[in-house]
VEXVEXVO-402142 format. One line per 4 residues: number of its first residue (from 1); their letters; for each residue x, z, y of N, C-alpha, C, CB. Coordinates in steps of 0.05 Angstrom, whole numbers, plus 5000, padded with zeros to 4 digits. Glycine has a CB too. Example, Ala and Ser with C-alpha at 12.3 -4.5 7.8 and 13.67 -1.06 7.14 Angstrom:
# residues 2
1) AS) 5264/5156/4886/5246/5156/4910/5264/5156/4934/5226/5181/4911; 5257/5142/4955/5273/5143/4979/5258/5157/5001/5282/5114/4988 $
This chain:
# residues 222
1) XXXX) 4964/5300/5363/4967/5286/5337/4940/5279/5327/4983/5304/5316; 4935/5261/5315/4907/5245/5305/4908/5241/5282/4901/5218/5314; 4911/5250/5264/4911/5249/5238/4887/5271/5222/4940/5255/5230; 4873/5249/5207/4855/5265/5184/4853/5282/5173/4851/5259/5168 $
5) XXXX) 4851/5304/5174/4857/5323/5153/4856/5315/5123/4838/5345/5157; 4834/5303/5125/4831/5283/5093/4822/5259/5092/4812/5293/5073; 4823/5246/5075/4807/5219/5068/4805/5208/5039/4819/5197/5083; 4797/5216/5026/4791/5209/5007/4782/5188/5008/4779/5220/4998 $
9) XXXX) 4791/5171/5014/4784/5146/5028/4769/5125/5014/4807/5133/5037; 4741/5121/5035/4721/5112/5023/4726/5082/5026/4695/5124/5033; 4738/5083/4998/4754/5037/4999/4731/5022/4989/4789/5024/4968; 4713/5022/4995/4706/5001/4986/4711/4975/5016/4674/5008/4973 $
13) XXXX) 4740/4977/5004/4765/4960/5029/4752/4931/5028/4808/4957/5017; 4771/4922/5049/4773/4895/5036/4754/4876/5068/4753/4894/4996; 4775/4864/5081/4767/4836/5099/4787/4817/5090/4768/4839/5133; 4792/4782/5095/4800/4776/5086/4822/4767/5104/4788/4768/5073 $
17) XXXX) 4850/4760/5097/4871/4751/5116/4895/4745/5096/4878/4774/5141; 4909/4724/5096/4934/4734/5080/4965/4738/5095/4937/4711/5058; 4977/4751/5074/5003/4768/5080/5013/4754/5067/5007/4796/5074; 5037/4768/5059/5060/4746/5051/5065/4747/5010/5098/4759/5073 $
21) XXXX) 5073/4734/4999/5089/4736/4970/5102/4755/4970/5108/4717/4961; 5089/4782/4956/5099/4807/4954/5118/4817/4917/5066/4826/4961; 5120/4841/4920/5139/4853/4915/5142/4853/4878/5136/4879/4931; 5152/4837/4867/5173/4839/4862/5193/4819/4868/5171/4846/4842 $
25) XXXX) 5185/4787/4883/5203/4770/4891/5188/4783/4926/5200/4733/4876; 5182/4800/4932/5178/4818/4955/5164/4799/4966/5202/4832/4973; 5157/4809/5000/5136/4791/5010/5161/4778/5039/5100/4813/5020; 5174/4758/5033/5185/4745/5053/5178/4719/5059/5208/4746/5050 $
29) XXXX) 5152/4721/5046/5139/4695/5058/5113/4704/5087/5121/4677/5026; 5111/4680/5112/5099/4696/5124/5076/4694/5116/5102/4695/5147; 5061/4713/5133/5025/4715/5126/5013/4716/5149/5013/4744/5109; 4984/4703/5140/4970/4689/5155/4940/4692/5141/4983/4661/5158 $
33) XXXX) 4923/4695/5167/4892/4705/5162/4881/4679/5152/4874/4718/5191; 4864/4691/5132/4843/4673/5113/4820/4667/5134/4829/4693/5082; 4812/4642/5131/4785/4636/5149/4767/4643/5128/4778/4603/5164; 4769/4650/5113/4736/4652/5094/4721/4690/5095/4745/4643/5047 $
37) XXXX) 4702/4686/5097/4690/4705/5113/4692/4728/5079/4653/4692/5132; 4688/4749/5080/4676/4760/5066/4671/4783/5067/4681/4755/5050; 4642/4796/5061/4629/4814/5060/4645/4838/5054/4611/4808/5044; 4653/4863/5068/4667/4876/5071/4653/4913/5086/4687/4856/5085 $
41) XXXX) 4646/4928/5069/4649/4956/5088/4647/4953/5111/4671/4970/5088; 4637/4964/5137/4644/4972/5163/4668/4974/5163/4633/4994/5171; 4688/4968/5180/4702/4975/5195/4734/4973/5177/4691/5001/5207; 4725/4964/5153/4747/4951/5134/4753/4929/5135/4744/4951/5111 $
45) XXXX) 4774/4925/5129/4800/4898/5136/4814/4892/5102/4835/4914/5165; 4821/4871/5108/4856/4865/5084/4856/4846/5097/4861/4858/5042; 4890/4844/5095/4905/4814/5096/4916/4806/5069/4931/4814/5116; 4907/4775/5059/4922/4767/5040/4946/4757/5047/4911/4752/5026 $
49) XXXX) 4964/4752/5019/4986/4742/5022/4986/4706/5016/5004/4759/5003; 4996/4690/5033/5005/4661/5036/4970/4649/5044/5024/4646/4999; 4984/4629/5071/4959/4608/5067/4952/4598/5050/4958/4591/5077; 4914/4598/5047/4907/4580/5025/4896/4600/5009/4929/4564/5012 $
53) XXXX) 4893/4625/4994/4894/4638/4983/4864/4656/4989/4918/4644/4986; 4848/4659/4971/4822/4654/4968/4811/4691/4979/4814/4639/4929; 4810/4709/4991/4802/4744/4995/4781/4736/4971/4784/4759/5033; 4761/4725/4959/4735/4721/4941/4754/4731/4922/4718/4689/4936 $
57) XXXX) 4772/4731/4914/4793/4739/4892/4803/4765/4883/4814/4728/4897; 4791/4774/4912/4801/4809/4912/4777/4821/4913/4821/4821/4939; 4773/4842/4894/4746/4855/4888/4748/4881/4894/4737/4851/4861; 4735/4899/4907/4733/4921/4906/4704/4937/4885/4734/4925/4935 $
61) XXXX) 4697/4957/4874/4682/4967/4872/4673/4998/4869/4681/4955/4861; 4666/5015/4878/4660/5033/4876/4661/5047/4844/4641/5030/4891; 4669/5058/4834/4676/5074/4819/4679/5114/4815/4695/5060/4819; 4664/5123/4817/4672/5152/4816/4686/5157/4798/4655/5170/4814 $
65) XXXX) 4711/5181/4804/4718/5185/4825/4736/5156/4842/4733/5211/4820; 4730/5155/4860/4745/5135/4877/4732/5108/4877/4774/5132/4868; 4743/5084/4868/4743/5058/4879/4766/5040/4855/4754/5060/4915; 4756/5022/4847/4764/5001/4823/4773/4974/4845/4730/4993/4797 $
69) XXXX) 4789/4969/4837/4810/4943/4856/4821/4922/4843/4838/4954/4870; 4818/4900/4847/4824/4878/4823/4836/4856/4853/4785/4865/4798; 4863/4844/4837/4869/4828/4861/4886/4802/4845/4890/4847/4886; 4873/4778/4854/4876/4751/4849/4917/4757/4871/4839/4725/4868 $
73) XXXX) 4906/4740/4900/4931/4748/4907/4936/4778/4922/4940/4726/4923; 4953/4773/4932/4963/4802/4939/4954/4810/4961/4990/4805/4940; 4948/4835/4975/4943/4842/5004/4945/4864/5003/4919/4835/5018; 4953/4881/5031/4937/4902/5046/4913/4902/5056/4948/4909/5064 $
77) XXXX) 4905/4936/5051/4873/4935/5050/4878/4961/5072/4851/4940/5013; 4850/4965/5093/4860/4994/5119/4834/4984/5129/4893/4993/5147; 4827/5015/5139/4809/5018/5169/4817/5027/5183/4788/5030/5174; 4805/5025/5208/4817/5031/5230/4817/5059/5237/4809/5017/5248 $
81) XXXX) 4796/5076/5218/4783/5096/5219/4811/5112/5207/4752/5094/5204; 4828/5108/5200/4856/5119/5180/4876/5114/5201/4866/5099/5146; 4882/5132/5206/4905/5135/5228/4914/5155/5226/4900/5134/5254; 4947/5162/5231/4966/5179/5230/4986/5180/5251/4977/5175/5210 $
85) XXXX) 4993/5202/5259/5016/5203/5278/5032/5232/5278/5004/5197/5309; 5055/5230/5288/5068/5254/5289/5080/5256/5262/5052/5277/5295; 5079/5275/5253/5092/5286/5224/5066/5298/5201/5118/5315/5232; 5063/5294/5182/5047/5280/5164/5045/5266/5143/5040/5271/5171 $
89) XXXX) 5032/5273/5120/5034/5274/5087/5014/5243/5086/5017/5312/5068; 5023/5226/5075/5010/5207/5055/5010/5216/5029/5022/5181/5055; 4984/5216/5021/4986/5210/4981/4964/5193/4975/4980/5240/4958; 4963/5187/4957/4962/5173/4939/4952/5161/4906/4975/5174/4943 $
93) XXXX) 4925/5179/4895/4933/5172/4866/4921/5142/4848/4922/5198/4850; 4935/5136/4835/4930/5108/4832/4933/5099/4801/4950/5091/4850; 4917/5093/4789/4919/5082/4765/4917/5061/4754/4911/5089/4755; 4936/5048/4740/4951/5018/4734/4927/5018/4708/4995/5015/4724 $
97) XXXX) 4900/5010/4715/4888/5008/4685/4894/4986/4670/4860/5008/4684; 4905/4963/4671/4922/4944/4653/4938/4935/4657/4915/4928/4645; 4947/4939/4646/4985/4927/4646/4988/4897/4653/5004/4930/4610; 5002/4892/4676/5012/4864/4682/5027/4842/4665/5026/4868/4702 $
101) XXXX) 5022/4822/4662/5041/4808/4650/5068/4809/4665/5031/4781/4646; 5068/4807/4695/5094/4815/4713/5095/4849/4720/5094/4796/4743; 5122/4846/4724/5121/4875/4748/5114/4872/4765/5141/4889/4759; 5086/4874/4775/5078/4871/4798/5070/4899/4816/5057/4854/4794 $
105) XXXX) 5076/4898/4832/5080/4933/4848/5052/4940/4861/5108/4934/4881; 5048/4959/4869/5029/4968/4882/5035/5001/4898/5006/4968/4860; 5025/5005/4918/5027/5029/4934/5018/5034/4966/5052/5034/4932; 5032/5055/4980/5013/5050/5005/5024/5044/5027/4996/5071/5013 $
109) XXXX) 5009/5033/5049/5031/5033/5076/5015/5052/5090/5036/5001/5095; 5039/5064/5111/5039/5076/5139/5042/5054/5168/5065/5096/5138; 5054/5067/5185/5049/5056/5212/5040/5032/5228/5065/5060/5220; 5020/5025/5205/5010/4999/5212/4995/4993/5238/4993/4991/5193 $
113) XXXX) 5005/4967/5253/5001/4963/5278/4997/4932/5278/5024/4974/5297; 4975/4922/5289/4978/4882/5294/4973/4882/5269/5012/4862/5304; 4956/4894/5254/4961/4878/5222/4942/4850/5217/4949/4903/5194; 4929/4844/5243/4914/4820/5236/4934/4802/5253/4879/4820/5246 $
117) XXXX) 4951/4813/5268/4975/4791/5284/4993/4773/5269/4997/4806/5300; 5009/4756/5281/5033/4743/5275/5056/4772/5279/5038/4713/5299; 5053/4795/5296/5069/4810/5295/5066/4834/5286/5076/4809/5311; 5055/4835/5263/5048/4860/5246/5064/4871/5245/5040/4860/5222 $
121) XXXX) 5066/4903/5237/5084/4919/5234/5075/4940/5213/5091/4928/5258; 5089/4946/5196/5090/4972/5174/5107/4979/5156/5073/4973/5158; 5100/5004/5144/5129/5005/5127/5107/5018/5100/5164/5033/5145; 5120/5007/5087/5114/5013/5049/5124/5026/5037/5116/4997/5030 $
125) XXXX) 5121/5039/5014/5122/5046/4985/5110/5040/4967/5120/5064/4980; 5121/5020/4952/5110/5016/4915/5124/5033/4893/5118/4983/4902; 5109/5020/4881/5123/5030/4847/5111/5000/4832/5104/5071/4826; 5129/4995/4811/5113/4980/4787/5120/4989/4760/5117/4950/4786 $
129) XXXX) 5107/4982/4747/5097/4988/4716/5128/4992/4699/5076/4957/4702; 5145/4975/4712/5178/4982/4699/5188/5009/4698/5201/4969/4717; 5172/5017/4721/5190/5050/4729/5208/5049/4757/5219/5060/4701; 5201/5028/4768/5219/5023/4794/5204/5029/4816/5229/4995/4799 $
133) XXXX) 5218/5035/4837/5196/5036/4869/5218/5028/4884/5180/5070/4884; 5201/5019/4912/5216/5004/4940/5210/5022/4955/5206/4975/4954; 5223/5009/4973/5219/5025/5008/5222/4997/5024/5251/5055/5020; 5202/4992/5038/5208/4969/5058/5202/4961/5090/5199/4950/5046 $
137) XXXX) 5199/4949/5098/5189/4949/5127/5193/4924/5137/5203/4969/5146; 5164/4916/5145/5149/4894/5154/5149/4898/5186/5118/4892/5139; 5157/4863/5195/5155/4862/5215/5153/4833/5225/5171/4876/5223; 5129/4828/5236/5123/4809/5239/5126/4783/5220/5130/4809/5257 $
141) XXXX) 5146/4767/5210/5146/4746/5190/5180/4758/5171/5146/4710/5210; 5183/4776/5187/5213/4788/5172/5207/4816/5154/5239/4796/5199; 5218/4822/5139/5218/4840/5119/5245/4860/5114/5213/4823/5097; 5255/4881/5122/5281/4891/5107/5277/4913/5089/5302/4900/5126 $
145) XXXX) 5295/4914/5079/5294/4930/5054/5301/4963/5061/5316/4917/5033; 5297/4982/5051/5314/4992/5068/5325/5020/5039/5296/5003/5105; 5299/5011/5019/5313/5029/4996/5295/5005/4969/5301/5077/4996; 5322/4990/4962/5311/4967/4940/5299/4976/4919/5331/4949/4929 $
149) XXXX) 5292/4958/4907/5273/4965/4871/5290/4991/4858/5277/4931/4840; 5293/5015/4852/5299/5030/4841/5293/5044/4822/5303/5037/4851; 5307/5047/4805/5290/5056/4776/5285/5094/4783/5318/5049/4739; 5269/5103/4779/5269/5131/4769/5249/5150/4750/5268/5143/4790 $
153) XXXX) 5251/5162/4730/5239/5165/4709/5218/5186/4724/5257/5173/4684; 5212/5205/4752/5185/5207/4755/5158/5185/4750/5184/5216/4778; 5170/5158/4745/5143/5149/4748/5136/5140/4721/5139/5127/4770; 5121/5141/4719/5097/5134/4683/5092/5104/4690/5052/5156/4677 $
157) XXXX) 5107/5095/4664/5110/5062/4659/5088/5054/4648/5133/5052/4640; 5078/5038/4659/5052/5019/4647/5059/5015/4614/5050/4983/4664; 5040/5017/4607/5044/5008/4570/5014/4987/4561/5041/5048/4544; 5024/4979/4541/5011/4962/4529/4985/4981/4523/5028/4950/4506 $
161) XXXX) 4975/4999/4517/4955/5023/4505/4936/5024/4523/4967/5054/4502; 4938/5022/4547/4918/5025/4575/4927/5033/4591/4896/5039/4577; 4911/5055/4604/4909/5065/4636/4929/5086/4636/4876/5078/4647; 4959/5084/4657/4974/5107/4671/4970/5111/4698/5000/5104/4667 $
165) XXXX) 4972/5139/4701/4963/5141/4732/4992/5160/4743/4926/5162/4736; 5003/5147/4776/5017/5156/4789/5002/5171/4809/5031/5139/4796; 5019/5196/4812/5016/5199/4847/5034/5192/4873/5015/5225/4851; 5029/5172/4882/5050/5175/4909/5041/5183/4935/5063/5151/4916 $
169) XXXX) 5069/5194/4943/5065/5211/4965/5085/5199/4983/5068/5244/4958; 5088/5206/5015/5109/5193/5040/5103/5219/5045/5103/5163/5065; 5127/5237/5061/5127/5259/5087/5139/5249/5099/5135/5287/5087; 5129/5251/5129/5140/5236/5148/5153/5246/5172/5124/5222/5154 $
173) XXXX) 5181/5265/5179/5177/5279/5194/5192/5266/5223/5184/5304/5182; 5209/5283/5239/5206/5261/5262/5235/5259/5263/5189/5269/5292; 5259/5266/5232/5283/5257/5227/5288/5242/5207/5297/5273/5226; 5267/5243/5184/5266/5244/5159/5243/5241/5149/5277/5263/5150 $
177) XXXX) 5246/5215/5128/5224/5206/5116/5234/5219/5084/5219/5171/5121; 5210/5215/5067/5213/5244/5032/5191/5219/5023/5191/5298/5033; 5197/5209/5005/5181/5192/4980/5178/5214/4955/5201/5160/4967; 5158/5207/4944/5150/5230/4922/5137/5212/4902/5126/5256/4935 $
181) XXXX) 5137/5212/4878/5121/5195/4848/5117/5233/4842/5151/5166/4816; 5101/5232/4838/5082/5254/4815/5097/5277/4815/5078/5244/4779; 5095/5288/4845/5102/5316/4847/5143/5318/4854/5090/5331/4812; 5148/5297/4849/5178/5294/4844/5184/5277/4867/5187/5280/4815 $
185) XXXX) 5208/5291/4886/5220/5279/4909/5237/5248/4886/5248/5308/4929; 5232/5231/4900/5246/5208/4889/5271/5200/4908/5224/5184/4886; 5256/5198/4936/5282/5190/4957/5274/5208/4984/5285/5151/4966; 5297/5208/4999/5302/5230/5020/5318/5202/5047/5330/5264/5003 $
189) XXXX) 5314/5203/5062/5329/5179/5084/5322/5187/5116/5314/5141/5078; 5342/5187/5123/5343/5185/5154/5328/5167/5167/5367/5180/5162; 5309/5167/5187/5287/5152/5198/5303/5135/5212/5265/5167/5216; 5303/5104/5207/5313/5092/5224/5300/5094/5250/5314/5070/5216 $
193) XXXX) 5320/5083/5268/5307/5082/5301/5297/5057/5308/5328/5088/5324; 5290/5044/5287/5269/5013/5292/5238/5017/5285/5281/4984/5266; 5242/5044/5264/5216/5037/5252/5199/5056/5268/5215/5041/5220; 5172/5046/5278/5150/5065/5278/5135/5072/5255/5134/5057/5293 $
197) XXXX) 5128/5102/5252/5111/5105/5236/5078/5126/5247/5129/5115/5214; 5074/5122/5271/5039/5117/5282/5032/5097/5276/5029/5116/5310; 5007/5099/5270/4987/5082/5263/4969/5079/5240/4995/5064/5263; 4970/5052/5228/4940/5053/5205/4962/5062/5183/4917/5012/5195 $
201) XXXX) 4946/5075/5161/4953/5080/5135/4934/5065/5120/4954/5108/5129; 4939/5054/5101/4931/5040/5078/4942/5032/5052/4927/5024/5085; 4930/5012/5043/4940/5002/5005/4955/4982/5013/4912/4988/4978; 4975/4978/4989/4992/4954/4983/4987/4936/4959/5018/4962/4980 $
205) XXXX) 4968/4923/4950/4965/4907/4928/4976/4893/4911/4958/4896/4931; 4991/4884/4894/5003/4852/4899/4994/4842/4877/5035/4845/4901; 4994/4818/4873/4983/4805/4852/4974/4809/4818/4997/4789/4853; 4944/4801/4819/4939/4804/4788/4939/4833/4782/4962/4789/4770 $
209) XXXX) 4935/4843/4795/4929/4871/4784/4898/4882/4787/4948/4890/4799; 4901/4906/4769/4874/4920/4758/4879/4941/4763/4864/4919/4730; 4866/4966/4782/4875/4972/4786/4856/5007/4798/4889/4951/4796; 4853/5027/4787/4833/5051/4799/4842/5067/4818/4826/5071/4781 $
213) XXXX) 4840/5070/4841/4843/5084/4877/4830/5117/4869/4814/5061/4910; 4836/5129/4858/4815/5148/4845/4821/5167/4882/4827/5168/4804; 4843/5168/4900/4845/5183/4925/4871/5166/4943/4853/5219/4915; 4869/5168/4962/4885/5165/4990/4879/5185/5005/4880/5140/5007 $
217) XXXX) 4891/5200/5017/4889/5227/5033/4914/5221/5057/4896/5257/5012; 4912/5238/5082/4926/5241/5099/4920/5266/5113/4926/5221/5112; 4942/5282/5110/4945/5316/5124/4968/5323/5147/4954/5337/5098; 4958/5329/5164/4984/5332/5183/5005/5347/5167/4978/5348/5212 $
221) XX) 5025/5361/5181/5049/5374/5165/5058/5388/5185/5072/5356/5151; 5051/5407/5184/5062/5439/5207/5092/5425/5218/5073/5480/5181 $
């Protein structure tokens, strides 16, 4: 098994590519890499979402604790250096420092594979500022759902006042996948037999958001 004991993951993320029109009209548009170059970390990547669509738009900055994230359009952000396999804890803490004019979601992916391909592959968890979270899974230019926008009161709703901070968490075991918002099991589901989950772990962005990475971690799981 290859997984990190930790990562506090040093984001100052960010290559450019785009992905698809994400989540809350979700991302079923396909995505496709940005030709514009930009200055990026070692060994860090993103894909934006829809041709045309500028990475200069998505800002990372270093911030203690963690990393400050600002995103024009939407993307995943990963190194290659973040890898997971077997059975194994994603978390997550993340703070919505201004409230969106939309619900616009944010959270992390697992078993990312091809993410600079036409046949990418991963599976997600968001939340947005409503109090809702997804469950989804990307594949190549198709998208299914597999646990829709759902409301649940573990998660702290964005407010007009400022900055709320979630924790999310994925356990991943090798029957059963466990979503977690702030200490609190949210959903419990049988692992489909389509999905992989080896590979990159990373962020889920989506548009217009502001946004503090204060941790990303990955721990195996006895």
């Amino acid at each position: 098994m290859r997984v990190p004991a930790s990562l506090p993951i040093i984001l100052a993320l960010l290559i450019a590519v785009p992905v698809s029109a994400q989540d809350d009209q979700d991302d079923d548009d396909d995505q496709a890499q940005s030709e514009e170059a930009v200055e990026l970390p070692p060994g860090w990547s993103l894909r934006l979402d829809k041709p045309g669509e500028q990475a200069a738009d998505v800002s990372l900055r270093l911030m203690e604790p963690g990393w400050h994230v600002t995103t024009g359009p939407a993307a995943i952000m990963w190194s290659d250096a973040h890898h997971a396999s077997g059975a194994y804890r994603v978390e997550s803490k993340i703070h919505l420092t201004r409230p969106s004019r939309r619900a616009e979601a944010f959270g992390v992916f697992m078993g990312g594979s091809n993410l600079t391909e036409d046949d990418q592959d991963y599976l997600y968890f968001l939340i947005r500022q409503d109090g809702r979270y997804l469950v989804k899974h990307r594949a190549g230019a198709e998208t299914h759902t597999i646990v829709p926008w759902t409301e649940n009161e573990a998660i702290v709703h964005g407010s007009a006042e400022g900055s709320v901070a979630n924790t999310l968490a994925v356990e991943v075991g090798a029957s059963e996948l466990a979503f977690y918002v702030n200490g609190q099991e949210v959903q419990r589901i049988e692992r489909p037999d389509y999905l992989r989950t080896d590979g990159i772990v990373g962020l889920r962005v989506n548009h217009r958001l502001d946004l503090h990475v204060e941790s990303l971690t990955v721990a195996a799981l006895e």
